[in-house]
C-alpha beads as a LAMMPS data file, in Angstrom:
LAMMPS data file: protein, C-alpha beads

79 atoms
78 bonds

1 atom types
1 bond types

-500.0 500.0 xlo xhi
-500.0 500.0 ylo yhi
-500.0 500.0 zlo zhi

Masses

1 110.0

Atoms # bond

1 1 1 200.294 -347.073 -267.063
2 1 1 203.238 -345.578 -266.269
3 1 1 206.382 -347.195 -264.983
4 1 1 203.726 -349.518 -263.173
5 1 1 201.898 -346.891 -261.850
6 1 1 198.223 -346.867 -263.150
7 1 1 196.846 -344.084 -264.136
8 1 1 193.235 -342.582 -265.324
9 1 1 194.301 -341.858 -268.634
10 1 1 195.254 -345.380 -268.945
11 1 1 192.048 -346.382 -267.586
12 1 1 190.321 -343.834 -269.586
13 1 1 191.776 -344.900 -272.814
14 1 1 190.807 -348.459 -271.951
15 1 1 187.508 -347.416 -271.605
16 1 1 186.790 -345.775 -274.950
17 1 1 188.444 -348.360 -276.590
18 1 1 186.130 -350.834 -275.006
19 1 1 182.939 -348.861 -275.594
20 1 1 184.079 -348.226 -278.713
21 1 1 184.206 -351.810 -279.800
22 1 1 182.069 -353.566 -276.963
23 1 1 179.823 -355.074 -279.900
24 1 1 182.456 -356.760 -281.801
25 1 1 184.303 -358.096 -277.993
26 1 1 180.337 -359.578 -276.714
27 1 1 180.527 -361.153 -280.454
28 1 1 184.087 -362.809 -279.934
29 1 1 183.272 -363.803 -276.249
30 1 1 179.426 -365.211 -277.154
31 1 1 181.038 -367.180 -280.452
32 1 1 183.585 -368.719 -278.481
33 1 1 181.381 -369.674 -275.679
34 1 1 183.691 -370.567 -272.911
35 1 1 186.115 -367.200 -272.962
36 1 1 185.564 -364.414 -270.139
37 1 1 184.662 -361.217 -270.894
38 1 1 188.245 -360.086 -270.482
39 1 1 190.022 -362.511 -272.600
40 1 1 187.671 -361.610 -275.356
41 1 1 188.651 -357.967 -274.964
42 1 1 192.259 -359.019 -275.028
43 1 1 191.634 -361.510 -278.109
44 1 1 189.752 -358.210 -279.738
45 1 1 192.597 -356.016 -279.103
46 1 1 195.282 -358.581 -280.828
47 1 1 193.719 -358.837 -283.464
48 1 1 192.722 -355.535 -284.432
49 1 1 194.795 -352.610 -285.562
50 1 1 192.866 -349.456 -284.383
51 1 1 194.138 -348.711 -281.217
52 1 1 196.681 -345.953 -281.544
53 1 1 195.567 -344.604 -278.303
54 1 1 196.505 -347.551 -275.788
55 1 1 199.228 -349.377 -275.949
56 1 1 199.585 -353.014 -274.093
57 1 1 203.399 -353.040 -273.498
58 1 1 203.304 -355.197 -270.286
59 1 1 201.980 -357.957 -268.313
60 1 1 201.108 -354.910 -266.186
61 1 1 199.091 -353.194 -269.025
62 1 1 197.584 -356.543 -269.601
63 1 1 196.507 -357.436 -266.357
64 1 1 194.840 -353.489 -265.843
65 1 1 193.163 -353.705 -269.580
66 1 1 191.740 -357.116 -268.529
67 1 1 190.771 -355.222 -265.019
68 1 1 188.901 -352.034 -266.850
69 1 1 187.518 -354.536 -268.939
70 1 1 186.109 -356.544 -266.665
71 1 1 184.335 -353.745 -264.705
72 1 1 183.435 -352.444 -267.964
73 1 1 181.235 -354.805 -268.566
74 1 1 180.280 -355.925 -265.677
75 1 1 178.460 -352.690 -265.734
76 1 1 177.505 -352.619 -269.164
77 1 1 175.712 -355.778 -268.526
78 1 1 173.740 -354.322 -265.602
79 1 1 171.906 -351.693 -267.564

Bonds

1 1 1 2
2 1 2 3
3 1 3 4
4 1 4 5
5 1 5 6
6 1 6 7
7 1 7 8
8 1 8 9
9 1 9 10
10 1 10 11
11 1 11 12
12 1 12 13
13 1 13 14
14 1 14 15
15 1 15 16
16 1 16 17
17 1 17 18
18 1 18 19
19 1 19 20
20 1 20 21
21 1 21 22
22 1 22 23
23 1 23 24
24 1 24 25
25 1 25 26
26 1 26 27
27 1 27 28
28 1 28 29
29 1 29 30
30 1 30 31
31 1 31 32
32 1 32 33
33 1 33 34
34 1 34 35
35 1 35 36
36 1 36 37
37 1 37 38
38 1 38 39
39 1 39 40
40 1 40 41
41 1 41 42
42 1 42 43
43 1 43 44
44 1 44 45
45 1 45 46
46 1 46 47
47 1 47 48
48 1 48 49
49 1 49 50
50 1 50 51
51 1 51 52
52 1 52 53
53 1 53 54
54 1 54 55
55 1 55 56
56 1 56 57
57 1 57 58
58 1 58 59
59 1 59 60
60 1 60 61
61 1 61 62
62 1 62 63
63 1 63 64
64 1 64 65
65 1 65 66
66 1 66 67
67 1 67 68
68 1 68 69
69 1 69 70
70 1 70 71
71 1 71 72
72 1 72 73
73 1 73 74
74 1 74 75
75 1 75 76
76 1 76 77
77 1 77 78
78 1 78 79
């Protein structure tokens, strides 16, 4: 995001990111049992280093990461 203004390469970064590392984020959502999808993602991301690409500097960057995510795997789960 920009100045609050989202973006496709924000959501596009998101994306690989979360494809990139959608094994290890089902793993921290399933092991915790009651987290969402989304707060697993953002638990992931904390705690990891390798994410040069996207950079969570707001609650707006939050709230769209935990937005992509959420769609992400929504559709992820579908197929």
């Amino acid at each position: 995001m920009i100045n609050g203004i989202i973006t496709f390469d924000f959501d596009i970064k998101a994306l690989h990111y979360l494809n990139s590392n959608s094994r290890y984020i089902k793993a921290t959502a399933d092991a915790s049992g009651d987290t969402d999808i989304a707060s697993a993602a953002l638990q992931y991301y904390k705690s990891t280093t390798n994410h040069p690409d996207i950079q969570l500097e707001n609650e707006a960057d939050v709230n769209r990461f935990k937005h992509v995510a959420r769609r992400f795997f929504s559709e992820f789960s579908q197929n």
